[in-house]
C-alpha positions, -999 to +999 in steps of 0.1 A: +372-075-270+401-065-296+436-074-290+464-069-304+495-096-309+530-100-321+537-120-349+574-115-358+601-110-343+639-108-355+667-087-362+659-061-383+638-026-386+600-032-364+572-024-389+531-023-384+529-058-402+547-077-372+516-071-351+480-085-357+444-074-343+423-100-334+385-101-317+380-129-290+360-131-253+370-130-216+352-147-188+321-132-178+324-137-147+358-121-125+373-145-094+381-125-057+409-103-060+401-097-098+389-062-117+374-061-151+389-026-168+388-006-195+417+001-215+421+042-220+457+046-228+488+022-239+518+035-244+547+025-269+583+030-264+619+025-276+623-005-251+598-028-262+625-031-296+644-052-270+608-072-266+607-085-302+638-105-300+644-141-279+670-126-262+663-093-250+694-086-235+681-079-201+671-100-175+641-075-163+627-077-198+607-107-212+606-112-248+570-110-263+556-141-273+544-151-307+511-147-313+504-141-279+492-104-264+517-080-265+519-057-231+537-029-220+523+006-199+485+011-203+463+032-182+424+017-179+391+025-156+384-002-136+343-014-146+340-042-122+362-051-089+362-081-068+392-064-051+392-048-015+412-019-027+395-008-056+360+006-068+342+005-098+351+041-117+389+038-104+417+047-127+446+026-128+478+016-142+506-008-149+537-017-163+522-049-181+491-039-191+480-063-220+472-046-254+432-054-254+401-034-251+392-048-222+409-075-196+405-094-165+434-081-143+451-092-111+442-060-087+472-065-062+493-060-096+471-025-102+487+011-091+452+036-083+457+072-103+452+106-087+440+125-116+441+159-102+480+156-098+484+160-140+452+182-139+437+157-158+460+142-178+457+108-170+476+098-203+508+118-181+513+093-159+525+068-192+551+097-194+558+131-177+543+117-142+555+079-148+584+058-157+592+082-183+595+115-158+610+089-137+636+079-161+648+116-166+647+128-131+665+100-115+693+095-142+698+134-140+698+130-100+719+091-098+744+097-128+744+134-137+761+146-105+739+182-115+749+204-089+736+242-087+756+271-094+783+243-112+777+263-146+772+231-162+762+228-198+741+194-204+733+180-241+708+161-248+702+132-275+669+127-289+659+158-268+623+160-286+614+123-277+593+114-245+625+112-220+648+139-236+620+165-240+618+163-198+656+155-194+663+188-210+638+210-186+646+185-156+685+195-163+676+233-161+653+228-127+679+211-112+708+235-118+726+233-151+729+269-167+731+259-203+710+231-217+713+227-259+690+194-274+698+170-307+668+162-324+660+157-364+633+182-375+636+219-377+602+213-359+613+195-330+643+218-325+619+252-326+600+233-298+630+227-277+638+262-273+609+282-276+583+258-256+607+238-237+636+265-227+665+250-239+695+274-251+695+254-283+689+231-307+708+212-334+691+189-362+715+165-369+698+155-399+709+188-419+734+209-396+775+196-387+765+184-349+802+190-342+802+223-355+769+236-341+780+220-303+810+240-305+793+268-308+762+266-286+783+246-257+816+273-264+831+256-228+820+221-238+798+194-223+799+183-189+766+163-187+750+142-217+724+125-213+726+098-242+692+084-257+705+075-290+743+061-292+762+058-322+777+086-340+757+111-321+778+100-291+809+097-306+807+134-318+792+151-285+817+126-262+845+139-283+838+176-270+826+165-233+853+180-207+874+165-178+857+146-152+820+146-173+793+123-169+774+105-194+736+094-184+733+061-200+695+064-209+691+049-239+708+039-273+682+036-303+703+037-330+715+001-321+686-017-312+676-029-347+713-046-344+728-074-330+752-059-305+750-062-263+738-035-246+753-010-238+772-012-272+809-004-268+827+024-276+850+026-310+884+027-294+896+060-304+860+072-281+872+051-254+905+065-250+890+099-246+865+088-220+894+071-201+919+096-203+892+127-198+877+104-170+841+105-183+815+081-162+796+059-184+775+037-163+740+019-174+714+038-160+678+017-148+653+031-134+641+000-119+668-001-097+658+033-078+621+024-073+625+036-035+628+068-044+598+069-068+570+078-045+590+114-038+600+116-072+563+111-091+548+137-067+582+162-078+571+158-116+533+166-109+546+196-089+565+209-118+535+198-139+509+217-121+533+247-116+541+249-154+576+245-148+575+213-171+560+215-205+547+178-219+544+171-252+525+141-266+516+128-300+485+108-297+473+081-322+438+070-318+428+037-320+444-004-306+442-008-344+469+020-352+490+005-324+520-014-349+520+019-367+524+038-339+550+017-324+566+019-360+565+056-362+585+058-323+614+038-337+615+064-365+613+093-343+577+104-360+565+112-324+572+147-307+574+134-266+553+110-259+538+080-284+508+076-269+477+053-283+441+060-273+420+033-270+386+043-257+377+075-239 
């Protein structure tokens, strides 16, 4: 048994070296209610940031402990059960799935997979078919007020990442006409609008963002979902129109800071979302889990019919986990970071 644990964690920008692999044993034997799995898939995302710190600014979110096994979403096949509801060969998943090759796992705590819904894809329902799909779909649904036939042009930040890469088709299947992505490759951008159908793409590491949004949203913004914060916002929030909404997804550009979450506005920002009357509410998915049951079985529709292309970018290996979580915070990954960890 390998697992992998946290050694650091401060203020500052997350690097491989603040995690550490180490071999130890679990109990040979499993108690009632218990399954022995197999890890297949963990998955790494902009959250866990929040993770490394004491106070992780939420009240859902418990900080990782030093030198104690990190966790976060993993995907395993279950080897040995002791639990009424699942068999040996059963695929399952969880929001706290510990990073190790194997473990002993509660099975009440265990959510059983359907692979045929992502034809296969069990590594989908980290993403397109899980909390990730989720995220998108239900902030576009709660806070986008998307309505078809609206003519509503959406922007997207960090639209090549594993939530704006759906949030941008989601936007389209739900009724927006015009749908234009920020992202910081020529790569990324050339994959949001010729896989992923959005009208356009600006990198905002080598193009005027302002400029280009004038010109590919000519009657201005109306729905943004914001994965990034910072200047990025400022500059598409500036050009949003009267009575806008702003999806309040995520905000990576601060969390290597010291600032509350949601970060505030500079003032001049403010006064325009006030006086434009632009919603900016906090968006969590957590609070909508009612509706997921509908809304997973939506995604693997769309999935199975094509209508939404996944993208992942898959690092093999527990060992490569700290450099794949390092890579994510630097926007190395194309939608979803995803680490395989046995087949």
């Amino acid at each position: 048994l390998f697992d992998f644990k946290i050694i650091l964690g401060k203020n500052g920008v997350p690097v491989a070296e603040n995690f550490r692999l180490e071999q130890s044993t679990i109990a040979d034997t499993i108690q009632a209610g218990q399954v022995r799995v197999r890890t297949l898939y963990l998955s790494v995302d902009p959250y866990m940031r929040c993770r490394m710190n004491e106070d992780t600014g939420s009240d859902y979110l418990l900080p990782w402990q030093l030198s104690e096994v990190a966790d976060g979403g993993g995907i395993g096949v279950v080897e040995e059960s002791k639990h009424d509801k699942l068999a040996k060969g059963d695929f399952v998943t969880s929001f706290s799935w510990p990073w190790q090759t194997v473990a002993v796992l509660d099975g009440s705590l265990l959510q059983k997979l359907v692979p045929q819904l992502v034809n296969g894809r069990l590594s989908y329902f980290l993403g397109a078919a899980g909390i990730t799909g989720l995220t998108a779909l239900l902030g576009i649904k709660e806070k986008g007020h998307v309505a078809v036939g609206a003519n509503q042009t959406m922007v997207v930040s960090g639209a090549a990442g594993a939530c704006g890469s759906l949030a941008g088709q989601i936007g389209r299947l739900e009724g927006c006409s015009r749908v234009v992505g920020i992202a910081g490759t020529d790569e990324k951008c050339s994959i949001l609008v010729q896989e992923m159908g959005f009208d356009g793409a600006v990198n905002y590491k080598k193009e005027n963002v302002a400029e280009q949004l004038r010109q590919l949203c000519p009657d201005g913004v109306d729905v943004y979902f914001d994965n990034v914060g910072g200047d990025i916002s400022d500059t598409v929030i500036r050009q949003m129109n009267r009575n806008s909404h702003i999806i309040l997804c995520g905000q990576i550009s601060q969390y290597n800071k010291d600032v509350p979450y949601p970060p505030p506005l500079p003032p001049d920002i403010e006064k325009i979302q006030k006086e434009r009357n632009i919603t900016r509410e906090r968006f969590l998915v957590l609070n909508y889990m009612d509706k997921q049951e509908a809304s997973i079985l939506q995604l693997c529709q769309w999935i199975q019919e094509g209508k939404l292309k996944v993208r992942e970018t898959v690092v093999e290996g527990l060992a490569n986990i700290g450099a794949a979580f390092q890579s994510m915070m630097n926007g190395g990954n194309i939608g979803k970071q995803i680490v395989s960890v046995s087949k």
